[in-house]
C-alpha positions in Angstrom: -17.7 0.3 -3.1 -20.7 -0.7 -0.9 -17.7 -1.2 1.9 -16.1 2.1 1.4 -18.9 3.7 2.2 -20.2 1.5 5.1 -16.3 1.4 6.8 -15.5 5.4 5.6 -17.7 8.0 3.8 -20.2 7.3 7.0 -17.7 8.5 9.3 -18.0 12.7 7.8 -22.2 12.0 8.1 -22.1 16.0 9.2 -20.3 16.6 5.4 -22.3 13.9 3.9 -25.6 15.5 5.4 -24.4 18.6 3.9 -23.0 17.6 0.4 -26.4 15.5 0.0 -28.6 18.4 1.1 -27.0 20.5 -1.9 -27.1 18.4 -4.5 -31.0 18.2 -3.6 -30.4 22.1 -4.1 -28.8 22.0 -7.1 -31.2 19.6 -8.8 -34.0 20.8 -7.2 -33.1 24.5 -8.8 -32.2 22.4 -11.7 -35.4 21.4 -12.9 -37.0 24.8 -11.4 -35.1 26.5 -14.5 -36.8 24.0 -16.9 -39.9 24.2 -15.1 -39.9 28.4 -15.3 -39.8 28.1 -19.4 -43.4 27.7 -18.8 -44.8 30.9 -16.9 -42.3 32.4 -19.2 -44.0 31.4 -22.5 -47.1 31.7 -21.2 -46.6 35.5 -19.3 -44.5 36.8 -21.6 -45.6 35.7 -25.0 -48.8 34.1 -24.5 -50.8 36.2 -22.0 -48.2 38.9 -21.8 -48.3 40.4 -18.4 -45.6 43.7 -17.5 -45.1 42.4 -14.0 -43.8 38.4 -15.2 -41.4 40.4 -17.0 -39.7 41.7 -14.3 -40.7 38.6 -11.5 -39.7 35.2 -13.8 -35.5 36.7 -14.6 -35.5 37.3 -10.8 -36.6 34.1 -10.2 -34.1 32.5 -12.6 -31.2 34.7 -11.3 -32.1 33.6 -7.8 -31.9 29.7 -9.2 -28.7 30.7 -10.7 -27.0 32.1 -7.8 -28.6 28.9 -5.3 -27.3 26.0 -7.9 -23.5 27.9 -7.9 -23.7 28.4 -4.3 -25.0 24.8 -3.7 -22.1 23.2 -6.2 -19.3 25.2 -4.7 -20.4 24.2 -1.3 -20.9 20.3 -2.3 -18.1 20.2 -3.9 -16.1 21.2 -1.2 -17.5 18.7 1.4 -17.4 15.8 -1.2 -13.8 16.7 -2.0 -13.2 17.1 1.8 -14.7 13.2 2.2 -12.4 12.0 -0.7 -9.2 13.2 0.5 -10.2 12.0 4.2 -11.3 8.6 2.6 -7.8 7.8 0.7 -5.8 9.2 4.1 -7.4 6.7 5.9 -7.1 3.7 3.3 -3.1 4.8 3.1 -3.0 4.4 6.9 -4.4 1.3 6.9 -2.8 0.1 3.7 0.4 1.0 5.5 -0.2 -1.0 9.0 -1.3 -4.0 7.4 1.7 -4.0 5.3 4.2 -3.1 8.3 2.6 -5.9 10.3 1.6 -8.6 7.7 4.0 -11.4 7.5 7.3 -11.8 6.4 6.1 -15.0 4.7 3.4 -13.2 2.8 5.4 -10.3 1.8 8.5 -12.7 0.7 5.9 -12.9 -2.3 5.3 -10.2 -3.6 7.2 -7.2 -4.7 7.1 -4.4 -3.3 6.8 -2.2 -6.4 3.4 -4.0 -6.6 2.4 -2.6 -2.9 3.8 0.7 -3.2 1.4 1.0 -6.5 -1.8 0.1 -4.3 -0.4 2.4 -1.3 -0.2 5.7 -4.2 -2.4 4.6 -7.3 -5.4 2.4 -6.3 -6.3 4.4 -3.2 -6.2 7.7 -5.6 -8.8 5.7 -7.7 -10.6 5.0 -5.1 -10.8 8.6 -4.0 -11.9 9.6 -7.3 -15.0 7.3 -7.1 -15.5 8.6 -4.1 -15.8 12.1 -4.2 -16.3 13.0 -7.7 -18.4 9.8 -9.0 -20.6 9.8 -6.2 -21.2 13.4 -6.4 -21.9 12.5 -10.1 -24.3 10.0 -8.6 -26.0 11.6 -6.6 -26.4 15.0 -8.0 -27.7 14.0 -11.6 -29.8 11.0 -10.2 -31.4 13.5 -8.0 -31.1 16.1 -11.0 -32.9 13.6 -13.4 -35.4 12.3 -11.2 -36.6 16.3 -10.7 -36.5 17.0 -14.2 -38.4 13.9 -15.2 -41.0 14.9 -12.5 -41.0 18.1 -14.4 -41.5 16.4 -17.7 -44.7 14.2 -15.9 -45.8 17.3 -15.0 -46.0 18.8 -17.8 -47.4 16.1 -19.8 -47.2 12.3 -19.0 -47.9 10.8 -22.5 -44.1 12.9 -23.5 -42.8 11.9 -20.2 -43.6 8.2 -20.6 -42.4 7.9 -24.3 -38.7 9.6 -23.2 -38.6 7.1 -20.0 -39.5 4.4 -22.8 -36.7 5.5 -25.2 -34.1 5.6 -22.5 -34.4 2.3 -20.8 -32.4 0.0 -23.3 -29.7 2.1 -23.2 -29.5 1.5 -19.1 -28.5 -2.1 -20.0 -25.9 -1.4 -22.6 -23.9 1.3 -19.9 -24.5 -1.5 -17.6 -22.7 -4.1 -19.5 -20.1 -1.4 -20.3 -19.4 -0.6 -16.7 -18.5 -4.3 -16.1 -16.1 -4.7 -19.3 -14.4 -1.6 -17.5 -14.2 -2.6 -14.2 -12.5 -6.1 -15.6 -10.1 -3.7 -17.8 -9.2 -1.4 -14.9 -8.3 -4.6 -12.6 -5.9 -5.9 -15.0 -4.8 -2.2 -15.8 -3.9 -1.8 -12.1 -2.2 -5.2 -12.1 0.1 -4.5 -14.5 0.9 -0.8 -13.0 1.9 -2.9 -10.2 4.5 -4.8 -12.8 5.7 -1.8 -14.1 6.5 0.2 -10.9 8.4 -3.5 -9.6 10.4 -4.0 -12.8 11.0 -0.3 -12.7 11.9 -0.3 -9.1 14.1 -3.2 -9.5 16.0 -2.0 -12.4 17.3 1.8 -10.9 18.0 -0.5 -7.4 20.1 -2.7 -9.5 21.5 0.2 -11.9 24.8 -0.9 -11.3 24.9 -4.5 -11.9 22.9 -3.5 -15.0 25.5 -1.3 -16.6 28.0 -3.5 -15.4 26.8 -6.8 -17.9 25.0 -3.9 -20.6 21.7 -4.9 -20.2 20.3 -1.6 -20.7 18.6 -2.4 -23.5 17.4 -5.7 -22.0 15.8 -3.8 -19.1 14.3 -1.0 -21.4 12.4 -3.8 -23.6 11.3 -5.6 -20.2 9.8 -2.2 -18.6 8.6 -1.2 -22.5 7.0 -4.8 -22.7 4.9 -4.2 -20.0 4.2 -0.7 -20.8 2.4 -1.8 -23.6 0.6 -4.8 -21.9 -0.8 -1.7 -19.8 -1.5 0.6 -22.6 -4.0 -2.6 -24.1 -5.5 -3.0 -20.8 -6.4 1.2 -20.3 -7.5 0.8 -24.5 -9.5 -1.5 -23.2 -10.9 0.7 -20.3 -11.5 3.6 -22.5 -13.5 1.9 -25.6 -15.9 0.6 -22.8 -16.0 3.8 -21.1 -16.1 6.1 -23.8 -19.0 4.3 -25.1 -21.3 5.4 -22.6 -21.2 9.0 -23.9 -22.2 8.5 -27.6 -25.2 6.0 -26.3 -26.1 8.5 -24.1 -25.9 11.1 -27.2 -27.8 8.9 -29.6 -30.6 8.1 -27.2 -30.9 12.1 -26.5 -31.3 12.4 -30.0 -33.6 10.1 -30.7 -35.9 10.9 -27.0 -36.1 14.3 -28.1 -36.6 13.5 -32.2 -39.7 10.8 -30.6 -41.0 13.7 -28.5 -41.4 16.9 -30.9 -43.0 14.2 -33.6 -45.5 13.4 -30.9 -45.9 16.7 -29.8 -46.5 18.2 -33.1 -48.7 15.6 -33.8 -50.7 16.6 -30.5 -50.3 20.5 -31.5 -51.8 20.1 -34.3 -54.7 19.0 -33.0 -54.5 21.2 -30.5 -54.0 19.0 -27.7 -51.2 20.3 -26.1 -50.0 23.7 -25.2 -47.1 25.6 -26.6 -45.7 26.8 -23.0 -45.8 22.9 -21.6 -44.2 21.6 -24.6 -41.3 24.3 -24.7 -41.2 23.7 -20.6 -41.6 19.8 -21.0 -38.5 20.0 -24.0 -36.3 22.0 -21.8 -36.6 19.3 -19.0 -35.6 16.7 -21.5 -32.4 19.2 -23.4 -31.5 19.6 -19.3 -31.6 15.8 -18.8 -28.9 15.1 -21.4 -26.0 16.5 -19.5 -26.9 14.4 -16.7 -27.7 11.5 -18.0 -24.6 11.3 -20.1 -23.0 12.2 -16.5 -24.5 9.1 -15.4 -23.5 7.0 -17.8 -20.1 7.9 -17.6 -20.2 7.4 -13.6 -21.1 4.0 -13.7 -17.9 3.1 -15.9 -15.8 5.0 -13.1 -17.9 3.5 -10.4 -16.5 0.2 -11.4 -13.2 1.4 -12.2 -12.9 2.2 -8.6 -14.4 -0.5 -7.5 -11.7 -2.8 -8.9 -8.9 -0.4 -6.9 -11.2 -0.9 -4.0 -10.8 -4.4 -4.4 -6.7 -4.3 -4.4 -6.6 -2.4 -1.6 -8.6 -4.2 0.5 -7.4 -7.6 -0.7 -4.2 -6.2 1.5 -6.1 -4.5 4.2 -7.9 -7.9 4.7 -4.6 -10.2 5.2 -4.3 -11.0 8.4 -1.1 -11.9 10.2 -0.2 -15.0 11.5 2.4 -13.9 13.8 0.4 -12.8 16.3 0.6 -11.5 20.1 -0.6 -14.2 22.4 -3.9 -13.0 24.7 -2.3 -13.8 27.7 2.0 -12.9 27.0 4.4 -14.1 29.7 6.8 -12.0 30.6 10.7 -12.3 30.8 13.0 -11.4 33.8 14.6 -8.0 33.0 17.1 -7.6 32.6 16.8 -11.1 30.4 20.0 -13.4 31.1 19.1 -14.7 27.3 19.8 -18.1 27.2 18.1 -19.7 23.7 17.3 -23.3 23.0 15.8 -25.0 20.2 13.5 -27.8 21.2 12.8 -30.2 17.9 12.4 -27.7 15.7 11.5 -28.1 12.0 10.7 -25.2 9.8 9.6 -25.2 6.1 9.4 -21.8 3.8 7.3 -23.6 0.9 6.0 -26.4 2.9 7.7 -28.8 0.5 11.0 -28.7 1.5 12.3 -29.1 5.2 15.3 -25.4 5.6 15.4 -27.5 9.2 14.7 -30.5 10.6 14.1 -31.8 14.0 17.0 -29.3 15.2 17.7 -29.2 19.1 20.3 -27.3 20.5 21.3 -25.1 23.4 23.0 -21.6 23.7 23.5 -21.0 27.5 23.4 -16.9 28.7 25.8 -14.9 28.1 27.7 -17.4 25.8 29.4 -16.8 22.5 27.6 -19.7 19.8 29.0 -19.5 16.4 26.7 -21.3 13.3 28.5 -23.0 10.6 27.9 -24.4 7.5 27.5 -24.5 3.9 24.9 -22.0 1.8 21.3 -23.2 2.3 21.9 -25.3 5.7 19.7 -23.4 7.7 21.9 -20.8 9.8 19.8 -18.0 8.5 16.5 -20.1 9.5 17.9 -20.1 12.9 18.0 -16.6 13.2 14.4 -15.5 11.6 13.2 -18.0 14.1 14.7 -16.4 16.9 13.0 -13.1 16.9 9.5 -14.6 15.4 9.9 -13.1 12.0 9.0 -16.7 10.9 7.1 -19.6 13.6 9.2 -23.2 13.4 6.4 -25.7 12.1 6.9 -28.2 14.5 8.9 -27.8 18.0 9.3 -24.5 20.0 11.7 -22.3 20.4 12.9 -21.0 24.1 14.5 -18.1 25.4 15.3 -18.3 29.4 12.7 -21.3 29.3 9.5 -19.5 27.8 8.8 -20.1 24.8 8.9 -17.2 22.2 5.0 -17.8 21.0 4.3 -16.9 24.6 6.1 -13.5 24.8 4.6 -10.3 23.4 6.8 -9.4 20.4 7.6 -6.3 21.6 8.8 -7.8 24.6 10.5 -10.6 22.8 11.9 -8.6 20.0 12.8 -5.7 22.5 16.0 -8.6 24.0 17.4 -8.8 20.6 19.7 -6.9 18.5 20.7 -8.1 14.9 23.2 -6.8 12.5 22.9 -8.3 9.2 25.9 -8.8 6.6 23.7 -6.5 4.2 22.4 -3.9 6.9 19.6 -1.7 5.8 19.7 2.1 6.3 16.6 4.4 5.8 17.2 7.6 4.4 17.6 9.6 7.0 20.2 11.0 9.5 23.3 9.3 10.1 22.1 10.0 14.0 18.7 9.1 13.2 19.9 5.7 12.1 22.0 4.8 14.8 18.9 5.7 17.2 17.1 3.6 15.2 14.4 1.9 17.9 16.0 4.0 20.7 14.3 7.4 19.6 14.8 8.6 23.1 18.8 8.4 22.8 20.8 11.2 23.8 23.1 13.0 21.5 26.1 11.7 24.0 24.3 7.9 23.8 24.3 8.3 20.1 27.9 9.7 19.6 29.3 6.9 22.5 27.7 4.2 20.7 29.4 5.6 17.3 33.1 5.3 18.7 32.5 2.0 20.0 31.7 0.9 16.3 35.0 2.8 15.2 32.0 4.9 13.1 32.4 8.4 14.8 36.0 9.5 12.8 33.6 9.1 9.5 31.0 10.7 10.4 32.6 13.4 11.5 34.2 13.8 8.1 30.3 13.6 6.3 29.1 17.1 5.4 27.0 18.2 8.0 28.2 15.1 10.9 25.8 13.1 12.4 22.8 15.2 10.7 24.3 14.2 7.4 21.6 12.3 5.4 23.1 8.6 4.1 20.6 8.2 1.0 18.3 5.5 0.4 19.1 2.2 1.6 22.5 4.2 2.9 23.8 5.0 -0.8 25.9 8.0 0.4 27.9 5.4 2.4 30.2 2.3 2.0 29.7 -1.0 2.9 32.0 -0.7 5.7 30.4 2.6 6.6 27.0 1.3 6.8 28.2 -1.9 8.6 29.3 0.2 11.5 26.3 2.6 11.5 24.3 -1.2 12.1 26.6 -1.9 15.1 26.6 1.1 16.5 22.8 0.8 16.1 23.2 -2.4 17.9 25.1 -1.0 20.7 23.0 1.7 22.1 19.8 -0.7 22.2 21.9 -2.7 24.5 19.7 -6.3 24.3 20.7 -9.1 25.7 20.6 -11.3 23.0 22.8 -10.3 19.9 22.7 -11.8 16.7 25.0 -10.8 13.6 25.8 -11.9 10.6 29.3 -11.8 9.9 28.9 -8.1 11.4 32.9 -7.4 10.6 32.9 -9.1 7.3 32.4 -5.9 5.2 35.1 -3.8 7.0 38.9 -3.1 6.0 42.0 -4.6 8.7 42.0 -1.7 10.9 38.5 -1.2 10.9 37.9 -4.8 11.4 40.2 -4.5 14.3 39.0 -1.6 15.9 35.3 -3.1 16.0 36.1 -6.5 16.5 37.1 -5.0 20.2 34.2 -2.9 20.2 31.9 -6.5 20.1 34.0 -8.5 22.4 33.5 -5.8 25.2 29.6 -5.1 24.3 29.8 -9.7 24.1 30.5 -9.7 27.4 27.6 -10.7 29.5 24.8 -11.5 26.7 24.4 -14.2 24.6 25.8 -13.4 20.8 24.7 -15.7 17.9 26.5 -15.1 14.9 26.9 -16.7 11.2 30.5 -17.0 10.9 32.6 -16.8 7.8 36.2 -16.4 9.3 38.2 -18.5 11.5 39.3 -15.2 13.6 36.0 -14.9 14.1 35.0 -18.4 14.7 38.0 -19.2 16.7 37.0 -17.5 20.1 33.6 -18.9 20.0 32.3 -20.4 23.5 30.6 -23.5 21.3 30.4 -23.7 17.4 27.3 -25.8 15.5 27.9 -26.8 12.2 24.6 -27.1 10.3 24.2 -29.3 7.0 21.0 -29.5 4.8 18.9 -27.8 8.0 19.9 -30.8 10.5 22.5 -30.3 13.2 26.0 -32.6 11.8 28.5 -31.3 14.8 29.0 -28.6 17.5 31.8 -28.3 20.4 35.1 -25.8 19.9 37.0 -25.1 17.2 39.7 -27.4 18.7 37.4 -30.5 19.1 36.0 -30.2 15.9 39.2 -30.0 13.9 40.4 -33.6 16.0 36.9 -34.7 14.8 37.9 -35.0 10.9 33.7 -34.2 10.5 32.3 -31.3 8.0 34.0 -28.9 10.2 37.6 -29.9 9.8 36.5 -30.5 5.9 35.0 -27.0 5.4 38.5 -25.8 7.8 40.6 -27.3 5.3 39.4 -25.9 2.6 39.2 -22.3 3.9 35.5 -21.7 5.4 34.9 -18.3 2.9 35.9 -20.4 0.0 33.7 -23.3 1.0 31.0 -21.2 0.8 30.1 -21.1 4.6 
C-alpha cells in the first residue's frame, strides 16, 4: 500500500491536505466532547453555576455541528481520492495489458485479467479511501482522546494504554492471516470468472456433447474453493472486533476498580473520573475501527499486489531508440535470414528457416498442422521476435522499424477473424478511424460484404455482437477483408481468407483479392489447390524446417511432400 500512496494518493495533495485537516477536526472535536463531561460535572452539579448551563450545550452543539461538517467534507475528498485512484490503476492495468506480450498473455486467461482490471482495483479503492480514512481519523481520534485521559489522570491513562497493548499483537497477527486469505481469495475469483468465461464462449460445444452438468460442477468446484478462502478472510477479520470488545471491557472494568479505589480515598475527583471514563467509552468505537482497518489494510494490500504484478511486466517487444524507417509507399519484399523460433524454449516451431518473398509477389505456405506456417506469420509483424536469425522486410530488419511503422505495411485476415462488438462500419474501419463512409461502403463491395449488410437491421450501424455473434462465418470473413482492403498495406497476409465462404461468395471475393494482390506482396496459409494453384512461388514447410518451394507445377514433377500432401487432397491431409 506504501506504493499506492507514493505513485497515487500524492497526486490529489490539495484533497489529501483537506481530508487530513478534517479528520484532525473531527477527532480534535472528538475528544473536546469527552473532555466537556468535565466542566459539566463540575458547573452544573458540583459548583452549579446558571451561566455553564447555558455556555457548555452550546459548546457541545457547536462540536456536533464541526465533527458532521468535518466528516461530510472528508468523506467527500477521500471518496473523491478513491475513485481517482482505481481510474488510474484501470488505465494502467489496461495499457500494460494491451502492450504486454503475446508470449506472456498466451499464459494466462483472460478471465483471470479481466478479474484484476474490475475486482482487485475496487479492493484497492476501498483500502484507499475508506480504510485510510479509518486510519487516519480514529488514530488521530484515539491519540486526542488518550491525551484527554493523561489529562485527566495519568495513573487511569497509563493502566488503559497498559491493558490495550497485547491486543495490538493479536490484530496484528490477524491482519496477516487475512491478507494471505484475501490473496488466494482473489486468485481463485480469477478461476472462476475464466472457467465461467470459457464455458458461456463455448455454450455451444457444451450443449452439443451435454456437459452441462460437467461445467456446472467445475464452476461450483471452484466456487467453493473460494467460499473456504473468504471463511478464511472473515474468521481472521471478524476477530478483531470481539478483541477489541473484550479488551474495552476489561480497560474500563481495570479503570472504575482503580478509580473507586482512589475515590474512596478521596484521591480523585468525580468530574475527572466521569470526563477521564467518557474518553475511554469514546475510544472503543475507534479502536475497534482500527482493528478492523488493519485486516482491510492487508486485504487491499494483497489486490495491490495483483495489480501491480501486471502493471510491472514489462514488454519485450519493444520500439528500438533509434527506428529506421521504410520507403513509403513500401514495395514489401520479406525475407527470412536463418531464422529459428521457439514458444517454450524446448522445442524448435522453426529452425534455421531462410527464404525469400520478392515485392509484389504471390507466396503460398504449405504444410501439415504444427510445421510452422503460423510461426511465419506472428513473426512477420513482431507479435513474436525469431530467437536466432532476423527477419527483413525491403532489407531492414523488422527489430529496427518502429512497430507502428512496421505493423502500419501489413494487413492480416485470419481463418477465425475477430470482430469487436461494435458497428458493422466501425469494424471494417477498424485502424482506419479516419475512413470515409464512401471508403467504408467501397471496401465492403469489394469483399462481396455490402448486399449483407444492407440486409442487417439498421445497415452498416448494425451492431455484430461480441466476437461478431450476430454474423456468420462467412459474414464475418468478409467484414475482415473488407477491413483489409481499406487499410490498403503493402504487405498482405491471410489465412485461408476464402475458406469460410459459400461458391459464389468464394467467387465473388476471390476476384476482389486478386485485384487488391496486384502490386503487394500476399502471404497466405493455403488449404485449397484453387487457391494454391495461382501462387507466384509455394514453400512447403515440415516440422518448422523448409522441405520444398517452387510452383505448383514443379513440385508435383518433384514426387516430394508436396505432390504427397496433392495426392491425398491438401484439406484432408490436414494442411
Amino acid at each position: 500500500m506504501a506504493r499506492i500512496f507514493r505513485e497515487e494518493i500524492t497526486q490529489h495533495r490539495g484533497r489529501l491536505l483537506v481530508a487530513l485537516t478534517c479528520m484532525s477536526v473531527v477527532a480534535a472535536t472528538t475528544a473536546g466532547t469527552a473532555y466537556m463531561l468535565d466542566p459539566a460535572i463540575k458547573k452544573i452539579f458540583l459548583e452549579p453555576d446558571p451561566t455553564a448551563l447555558f455556555v457548555i450545550p452550546l459548546v457541545v452543539i457547536a462540536l456536533s455541528l464541526t465533527k458532521a461538517l468535518a466528516t461530510y467534507v472528508q468523506a467527500i475528498a477521500m471518496s473523491t481520492i478513491g475513485q481517482s485512484v482505481v481510474s488510474n490503476l484501470q488505465r494502467r492495468l489496461s495499457m500494460s495489458l494491451l502492450r504486454a506480450d503475446l508470449a506472456w498473455l498466451d499464459k494466462r486467461h483472460s478471465g483471470g485479467l479481466l478479474s484484476s482490471l474490475v475486482n482487485d482495483t475496487q479492493h484497492v479503492q476501498d483500502a484507499t479511501a475508506q480504510v485510510m480514512t479509518a486510519l487516519v481519523r480514529d488514530g488521530l481520534t484515539m491519540i486526542f482522546l488518550v491525551g484527554v485521559m493523561f489529562y485527566q489522570d495519568w495513573e487511569l491513562a497509563a493502566i488503559g494504554v497498559f491493558v490495550v497493548l497485547p491486543g495490538a499483537q493479536v490484530v496484528q497477527k490477524m491482519a496477516k492471516k487475512t491478507r494471505k486469505a484475501s490473496h488466494a481469495t482473489f486468485e481463485e475469483t480469477g478461476t472462476l470468472a475464466s472457467l465461467a468465461a470459457d464455458a458461456l464462449k463455448g455454450i455451444r460445444e457444451v450443449r452439443a456433447y451435454g456437459q452441462e452438468d460437467h461445467e456446472i460442477k467445475r464452476i461450483g468446484h471452484s466456487i467453493d474453493r473460494r467460499l473456504g478462502h473468504i471463511m478464511a478472510a472473515i474468521r481472521a477479520k471478524t476477530l478483531s472486533g470481539p478483541v477489541a470488545e473484550a479488551l474495552s471491557g476489561v480497560g474500563i472494568a481495570t479503570a472504575i476498580i482503580y478509580a473507586g479505589w482512589r475515590g474512596m480515598e478521596g484521591d480523585l475527583g468525580l468530574n475527572n473520573f466521569v470526563s477521564f471514563l467518557g474518553a475511554m467509552m469514546m475510544a472503543y468505537q475507534p479502536m475497534r475501527s482500527l482493528a478492523n482497518s488493519m485486516t482491510r489494510l492487508h486485504e487491499g494490500a494483497a489486490a495491490a499486489d495483483r495489480v501491480f504484478s501486471i502493471i510491472d511486466t514489462k514488454p519485450g517487444i519493444l520500439n528500438p531508440k533509434n527506428p529506421q524507417l521504410l520507403a513509403h509507399p513500401a514495395k514489401g519484399s520479406v525475407v527470412f535470414e536463418h531464422v529459428s523460433f521457439s514458444y517454450d524454449g524446448t522445442h524448435d516451431a522453426l529452425r534455421d528457416l531462410s527464404l525469400h518473398i520478392p515485392a509484389a509477389s504471390i507466396a503460398a505456405l504449405v504444410g501439415p498442422s504444427g510445421s510452422g506456417k503460423s510461426t511465419m506469420m506472428n513473426l512477420i509483424p513482431r507479435f513474436y521476435d525469431a530467437i536466432q536469425g532476423r527477419v527483413l522486410i525491403d532489407g531492414l530488419d523488422v527489430r529496427a522499424l518502429s512497430l507502428e511503422e512496421l505493423r502500419g505495411q501489413i494487413s492480416i485476415v485470419s481463418q477465425d477473424p475477430f470482430l469487436f462488438d461494435d458497428t458493422v462500419a466501425a469494424n471494417i474501419a477498424y485502424g482506419r478511424n479516419d475512413a470515409t463512409n464512401q471508403e467504408i461502403e467501397d471496401a465492403a463491395r469489394h469483399a462481396a460484404a455490402h448486399e449483407f449488410i444492407m440486409d442487417l437491421h439498421g445497415g452498416y450501424e448494425a451492431r455484430v455482437g461480441e466476437a461478431g455473434s450476430r454474423l456468420s462465418g462467412g459474414q464475418k470473413q468478409r467484414v475482415a477483408i473488407a477491413r483489409a482492403m481499406l487499410k490498403n498495406a503493402p504487405i498482405l497476409l491471410l489465412d485461408e481468407a476464402t475458406s469460410a465462404l459459400d461458391n459464389e461468395s468464394e467467387r465473388l471475393v476471390q476476384h476482389a483479392l486478386e485485384k487488391l494482390m496486384k502490386g503487394r506482396t500476399t502471404i497466405m496459409i493455403a488449404h485449397r489447390l484453387s487457391t494454391i494453384a495461382h501462387a507466384d512461388m509455394i514453400f512447403v514447410m515440415q516440422e518448422g524446417e523448409l522441405a520444398e518451394q517452387g510452383r505448383h507445377e514443379e513440385l508435383l514433377a518433384a514426387g516430394g511432400l508436396y505432390a504427397r500432401l496433392h495426392a491425398k487432397g491438401l484439406s484432408e491431409a490436414g494442411v
